[in-house]
C-alpha positions in Angstrom: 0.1 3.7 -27.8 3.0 2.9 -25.4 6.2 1.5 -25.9 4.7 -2.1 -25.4 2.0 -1.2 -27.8 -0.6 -1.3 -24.8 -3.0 1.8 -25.1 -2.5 3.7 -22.2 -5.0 3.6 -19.1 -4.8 6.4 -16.8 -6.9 4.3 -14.6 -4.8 0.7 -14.6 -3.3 1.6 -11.0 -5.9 3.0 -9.7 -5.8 2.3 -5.9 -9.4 0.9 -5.6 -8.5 -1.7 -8.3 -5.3 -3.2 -6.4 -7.1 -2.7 -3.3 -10.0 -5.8 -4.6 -7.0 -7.7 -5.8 -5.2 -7.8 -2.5 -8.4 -8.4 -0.5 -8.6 -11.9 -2.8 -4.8 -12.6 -2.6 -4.9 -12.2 1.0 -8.3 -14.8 1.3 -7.3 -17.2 -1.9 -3.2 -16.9 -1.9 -3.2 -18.2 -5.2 -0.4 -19.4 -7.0 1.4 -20.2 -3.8 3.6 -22.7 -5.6 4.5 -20.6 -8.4 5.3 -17.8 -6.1 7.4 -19.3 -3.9 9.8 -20.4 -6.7 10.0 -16.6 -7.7 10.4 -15.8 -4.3 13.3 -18.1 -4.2 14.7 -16.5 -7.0 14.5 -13.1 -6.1 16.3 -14.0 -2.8 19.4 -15.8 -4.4 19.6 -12.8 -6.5 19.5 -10.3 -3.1 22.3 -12.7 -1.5 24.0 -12.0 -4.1 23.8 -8.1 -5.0 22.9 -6.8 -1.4 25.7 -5.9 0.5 26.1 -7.9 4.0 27.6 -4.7 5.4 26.2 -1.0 5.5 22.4 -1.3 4.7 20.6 0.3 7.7 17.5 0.6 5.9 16.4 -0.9 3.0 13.0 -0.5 0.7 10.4 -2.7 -0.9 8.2 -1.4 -3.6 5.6 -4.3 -3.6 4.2 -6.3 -0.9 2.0 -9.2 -2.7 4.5 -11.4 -2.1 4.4 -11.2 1.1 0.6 -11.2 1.9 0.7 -15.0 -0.4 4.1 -16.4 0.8 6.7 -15.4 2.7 8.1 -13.2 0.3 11.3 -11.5 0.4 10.9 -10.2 3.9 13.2 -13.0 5.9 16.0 -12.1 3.6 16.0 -8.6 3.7 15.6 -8.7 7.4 18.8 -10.7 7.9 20.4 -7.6 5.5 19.3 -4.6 7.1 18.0 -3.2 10.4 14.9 -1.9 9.3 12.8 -3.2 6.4 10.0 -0.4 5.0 7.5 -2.0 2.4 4.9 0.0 0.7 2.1 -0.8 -1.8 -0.5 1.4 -3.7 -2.7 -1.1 -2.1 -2.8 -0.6 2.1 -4.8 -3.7 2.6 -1.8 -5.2 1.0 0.0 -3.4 3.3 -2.1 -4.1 6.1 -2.0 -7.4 5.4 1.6 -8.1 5.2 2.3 -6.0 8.8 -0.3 -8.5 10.4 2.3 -11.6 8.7 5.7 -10.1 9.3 5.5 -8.0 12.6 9.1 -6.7 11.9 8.2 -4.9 9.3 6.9 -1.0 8.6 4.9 -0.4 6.0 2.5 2.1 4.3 0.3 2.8 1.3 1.7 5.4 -1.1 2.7 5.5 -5.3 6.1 5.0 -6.2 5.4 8.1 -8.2 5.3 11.0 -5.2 7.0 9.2 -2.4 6.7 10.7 1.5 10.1 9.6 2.6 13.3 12.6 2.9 16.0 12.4 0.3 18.9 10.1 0.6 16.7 8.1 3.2 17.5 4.5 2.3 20.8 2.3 1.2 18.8 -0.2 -0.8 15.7 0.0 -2.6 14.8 -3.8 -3.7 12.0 -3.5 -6.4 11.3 -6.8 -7.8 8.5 -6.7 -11.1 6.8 -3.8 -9.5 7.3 -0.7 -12.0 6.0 -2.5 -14.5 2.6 -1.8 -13.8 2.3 1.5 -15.2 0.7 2.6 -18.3 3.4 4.0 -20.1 7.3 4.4 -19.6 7.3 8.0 -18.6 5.8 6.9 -15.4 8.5 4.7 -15.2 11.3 7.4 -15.5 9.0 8.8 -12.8 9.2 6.1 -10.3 13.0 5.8 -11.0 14.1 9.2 -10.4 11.9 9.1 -7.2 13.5 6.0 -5.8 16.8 7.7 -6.6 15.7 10.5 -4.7 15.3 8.8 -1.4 18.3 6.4 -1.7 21.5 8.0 -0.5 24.6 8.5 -3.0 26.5 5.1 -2.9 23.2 3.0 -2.2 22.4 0.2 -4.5 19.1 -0.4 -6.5 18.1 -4.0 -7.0 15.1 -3.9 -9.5 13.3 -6.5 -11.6 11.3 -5.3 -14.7 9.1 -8.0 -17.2 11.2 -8.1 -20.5 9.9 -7.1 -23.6 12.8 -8.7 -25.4 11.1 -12.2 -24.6 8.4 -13.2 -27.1 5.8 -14.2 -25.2 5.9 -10.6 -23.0 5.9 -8.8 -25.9 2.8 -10.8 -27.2 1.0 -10.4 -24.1 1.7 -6.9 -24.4 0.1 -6.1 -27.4 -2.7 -8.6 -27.0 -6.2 -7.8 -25.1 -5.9 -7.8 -21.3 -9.5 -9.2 -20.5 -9.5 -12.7 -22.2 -5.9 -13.4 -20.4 -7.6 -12.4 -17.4 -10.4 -14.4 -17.8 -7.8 -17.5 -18.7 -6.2 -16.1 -15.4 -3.3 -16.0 -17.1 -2.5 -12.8 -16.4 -4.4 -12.1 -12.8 -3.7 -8.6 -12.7 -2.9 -5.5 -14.8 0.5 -5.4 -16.4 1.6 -2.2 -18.1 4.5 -0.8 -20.3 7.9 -2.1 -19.7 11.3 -2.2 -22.1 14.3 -4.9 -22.9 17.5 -5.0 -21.0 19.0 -2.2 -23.2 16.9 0.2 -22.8 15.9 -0.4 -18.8 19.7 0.7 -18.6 19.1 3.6 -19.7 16.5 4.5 -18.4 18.2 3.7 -15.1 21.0 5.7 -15.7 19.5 8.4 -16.9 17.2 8.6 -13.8 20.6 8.8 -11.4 22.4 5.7 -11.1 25.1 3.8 -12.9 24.3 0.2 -13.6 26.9 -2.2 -12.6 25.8 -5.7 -13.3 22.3 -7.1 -15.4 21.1 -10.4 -15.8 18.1 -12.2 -17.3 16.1 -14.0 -14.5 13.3 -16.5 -14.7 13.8 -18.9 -18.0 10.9 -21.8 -17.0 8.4 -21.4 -19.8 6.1 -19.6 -17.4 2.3 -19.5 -18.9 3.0 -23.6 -18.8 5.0 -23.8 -15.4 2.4 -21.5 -13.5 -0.5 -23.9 -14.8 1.7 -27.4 -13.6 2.4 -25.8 -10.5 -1.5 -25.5 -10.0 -1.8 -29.4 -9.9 1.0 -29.9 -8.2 0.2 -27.7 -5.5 -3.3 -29.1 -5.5 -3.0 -32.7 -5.7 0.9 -33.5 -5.5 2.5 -33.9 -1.7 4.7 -31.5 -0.3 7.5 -34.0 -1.4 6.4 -33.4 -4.9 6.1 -30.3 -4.7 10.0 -29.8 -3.7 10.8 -31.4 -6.6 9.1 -29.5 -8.9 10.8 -26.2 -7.9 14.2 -27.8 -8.3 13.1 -29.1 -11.7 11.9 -25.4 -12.4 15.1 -24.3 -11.3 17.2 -26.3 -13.7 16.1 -23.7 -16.4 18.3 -21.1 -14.6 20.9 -22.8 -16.6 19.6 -20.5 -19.1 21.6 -17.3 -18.4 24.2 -18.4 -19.3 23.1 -19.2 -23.0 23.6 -16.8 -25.8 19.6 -16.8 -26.5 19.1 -15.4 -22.8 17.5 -12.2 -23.4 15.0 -13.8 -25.2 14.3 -16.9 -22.8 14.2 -14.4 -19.4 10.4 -13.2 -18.0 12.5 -10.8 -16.6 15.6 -8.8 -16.5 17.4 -8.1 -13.1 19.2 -4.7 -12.1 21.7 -3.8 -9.7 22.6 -0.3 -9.8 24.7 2.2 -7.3 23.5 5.8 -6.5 25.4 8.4 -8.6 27.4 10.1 -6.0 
């Protein structure tokens, strides 16, 4: 068992799998609605933790988001000179070239990367390394990203977080029937609470400097309002209900945060 309690599948990011997914995401962009208020979160929270000044070059580790929506591609464009994406997926890849022609992308693991050390000055890596099957492969991916990002460059990463209830029960329950509820669309694997993401952050080369809990909305219910409002409500409507999903931001600043969060957010510097 993992650290999530999830059995582990050698097989849960396998390429061909998230290749099928991204070939429906690119036809059906589902969840539009839904992902465009994460979207918008993830981009307050790079104005805030990128630096405007000395990022050159600057990674994604996932680029669903921006075959569905925009993404988080106009925002780190306006940061650094050149945006790299990559995805295990390359029609995702693919995909998300064809949609933002400013940016260079590539198929490859997070696990073995092909770029030279000390390569980047930001990785951005928003709910992406929690789709492996156990949290050794996370350690992995972490000292690999560490690898390519030069001392003094700054990690922003995003991780689901066990410390919330409802990602701990998803965890341990049976991934086929949420799938088939389409409540949980595509694999999710083992991931930790903000204590020990820390560490293992640290320990893979960085030093933390800041965490926060991100995304309070009760999500299984906003995801399935956002549905009908993106279905049947007008763009008006629509507006409104991100800023009404956005009130529960308010959130973080509770005592009860780490337990109302979907995820925990990272910033972290490059141990020099």
């Amino acid at each position: 068992m993992t650290a999530t309690g999830e059995r582990p599948d050698t097989t849960a990011r396998a390429p061909e799998q998230w290749e099928e997914l991204a070939g429906q995401w690119g036809r059906l962009h589902p969840q539009t609605l839904w992902r465009t208020y994460c979207d918008e979160l993830h981009t307050a929270l790079i104005e805030r933790w990128l630096p405007d000044e000395g990022v050159e070059r600057v990674l994604k580790t996932d680029l669903f988001d921006e075959i569905v929506t925009e993404g988080l591609y106009p925002v780190l464009a306006r940061r650094a000179r050149v945006v790299v994406g990559m995805d295990i997926a390359a029609r995702a890849a693919a995909q998300a070239v064809e949609r933002h022609r400013g940016l260079s992308a590539l198929a490859t693991d997070a696990r073995s990367l092909p770029f030279a050390d000390a390569s980047f000055d930001a990785i951005v890596s928003n709910s992406t390394l929690d789709h492996f099957p156990s949290l050794d492969d996370l350690g992995v991916a972490l000292r690999e990203l560490a690898r390519i990002t030069r001392p003094g460059g700054v990690l922003l990463l995003t991780l689901d977080n066990l410390a919330n209830p409802v990602v701990a029960l998803r965890s341990v329950l049976p991934r086929v029937p949420l799938k088939r509820l389409g409540l949980v669309p595509y694999y999710c694997g083992a991931t930790c609470g903000p204590a020990r993401l820390r560490r293992v952050v640290e320990e893979a080369g960085f030093v933390v400097d800041r965490v926060e809990a991100l995304l309070h909305c009760p999500r299984v219910l906003a995801v399935a309002a956002a549905r009908l409002v993106e279905r049947y409500g007008s763009p008006a409507a629509q507006r409104r209900y991100l800023r009404h999903l956005a009130r529960y931001e308010r959130l973080a600043e509770w005592p009860t945060r780490e337990r109302t969060s979907y995820f925990t957010a990272v910033r972290a510097v490059r141990a020099i």
